[in-house]
C-alpha positions in Angstrom: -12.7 -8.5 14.5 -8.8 -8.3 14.8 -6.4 -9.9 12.9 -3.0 -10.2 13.6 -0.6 -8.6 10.9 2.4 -11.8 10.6 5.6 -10.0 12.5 7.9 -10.6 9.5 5.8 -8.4 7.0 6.9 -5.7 9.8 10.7 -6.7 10.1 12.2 -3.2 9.7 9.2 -1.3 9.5 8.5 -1.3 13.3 8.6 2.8 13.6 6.1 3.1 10.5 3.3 1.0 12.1 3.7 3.0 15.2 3.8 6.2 13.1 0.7 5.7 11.3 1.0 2.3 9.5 -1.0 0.8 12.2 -4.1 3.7 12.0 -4.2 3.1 7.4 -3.5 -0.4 8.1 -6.8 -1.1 9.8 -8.6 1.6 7.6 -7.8 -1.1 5.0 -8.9 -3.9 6.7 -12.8 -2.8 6.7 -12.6 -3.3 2.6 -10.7 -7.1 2.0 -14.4 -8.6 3.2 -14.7 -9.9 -0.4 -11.2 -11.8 0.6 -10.3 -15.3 1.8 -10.2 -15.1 5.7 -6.7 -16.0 5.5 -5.6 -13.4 2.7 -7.5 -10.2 4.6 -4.4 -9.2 6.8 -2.0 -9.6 4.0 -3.9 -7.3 1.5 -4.5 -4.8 3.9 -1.2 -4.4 4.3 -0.1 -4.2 1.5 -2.3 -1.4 0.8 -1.3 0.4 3.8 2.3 0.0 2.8 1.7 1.6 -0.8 -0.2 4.7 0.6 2.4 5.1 3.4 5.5 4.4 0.8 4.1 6.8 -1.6 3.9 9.7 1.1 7.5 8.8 2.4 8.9 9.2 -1.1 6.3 12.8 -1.3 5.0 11.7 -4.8 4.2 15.1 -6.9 5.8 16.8 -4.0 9.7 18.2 -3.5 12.1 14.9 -3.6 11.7 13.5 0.0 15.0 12.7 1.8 17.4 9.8 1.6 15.9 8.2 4.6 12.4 8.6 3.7 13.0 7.8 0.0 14.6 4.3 1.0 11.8 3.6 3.4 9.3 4.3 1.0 10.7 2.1 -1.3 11.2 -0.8 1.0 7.2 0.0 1.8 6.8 -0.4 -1.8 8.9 -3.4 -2.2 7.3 -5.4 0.8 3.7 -4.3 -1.0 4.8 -6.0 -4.4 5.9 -8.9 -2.4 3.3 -9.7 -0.7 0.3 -9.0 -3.3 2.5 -11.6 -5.3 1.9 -13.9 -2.5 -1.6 -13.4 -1.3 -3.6 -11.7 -4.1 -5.2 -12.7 -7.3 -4.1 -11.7 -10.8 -6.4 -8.9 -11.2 -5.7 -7.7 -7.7 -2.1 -7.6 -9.0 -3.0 -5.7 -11.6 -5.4 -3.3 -10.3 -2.3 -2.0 -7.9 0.3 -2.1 -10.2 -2.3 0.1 -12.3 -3.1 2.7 -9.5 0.3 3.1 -8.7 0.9 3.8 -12.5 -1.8 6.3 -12.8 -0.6 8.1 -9.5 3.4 8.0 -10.5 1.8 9.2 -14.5 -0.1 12.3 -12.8 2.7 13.3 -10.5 5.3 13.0 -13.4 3.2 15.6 -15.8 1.9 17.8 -12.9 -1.4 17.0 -13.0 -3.6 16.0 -10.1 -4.9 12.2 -9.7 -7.4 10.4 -7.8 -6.5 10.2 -4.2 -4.1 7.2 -3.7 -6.8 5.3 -0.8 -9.8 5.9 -3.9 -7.3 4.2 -6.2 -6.3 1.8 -3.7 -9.7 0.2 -2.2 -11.0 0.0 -5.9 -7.7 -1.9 -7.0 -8.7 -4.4 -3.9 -11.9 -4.9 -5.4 -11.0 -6.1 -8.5 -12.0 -9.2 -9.9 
């Protein structure tokens, strides 16, 4: 099945989705079945941004530069935005969690779960 991503959740991210975006995007989409039909394309997304955001800003890596930082956190941003939107409390949660545990480990120098392990569960939460 393929569902369209809305254009404005893209608006300035055009060069990611080519770039990648597009490929984690639809890795995404094969774990928001539990989802509303409706809410599927928007939590994907939003997933996809957090992953690809957290690699542009090389989280528990050397600092990333300028460009990539502010791209990351416009990812990020558009991420928060849109789980605010389309996604239940604990969904909320869950991410705002697994970005914790992920900026947490990084900070002390510690390895973490991988960010898509982290990320799929937090989608899963009810």
């Amino acid at each position: 099945m393929s569902v369209a991503v809305p254009d404005r959740e893209l608006q300035r991210l055009e060069g990611l989705w080519a770039d990648g975006l597009s490929e984690t995007y639809r890795v995404y989409l094969d774990e928001v079945a539990m989802h509303s039909t409706d809410a599927q394309p928007r939590l994907a997304l939003a997933a996809a941004l957090v992953e690809v955001g957290l690699r542009l800003q090389g989280l528990g890596g050397p600092a990333a530069p300028a460009a990539a930082l502010l791209m990351g956190d416009l990812c990020l941003a558009r991420s928060s935005r849109i789980l605010t939107d389309s996604a239940t409390k604990p969904v909320q949660i869950a991410f705002a969690r697994a970005v914790e545990e992920l900026s947490g480990a990084a900070a002390s120098r510690i390895e973490s779960r991988p960010v898509r392990e982290l990320l799929v569960r937090a989608l899963a939460a009810h």
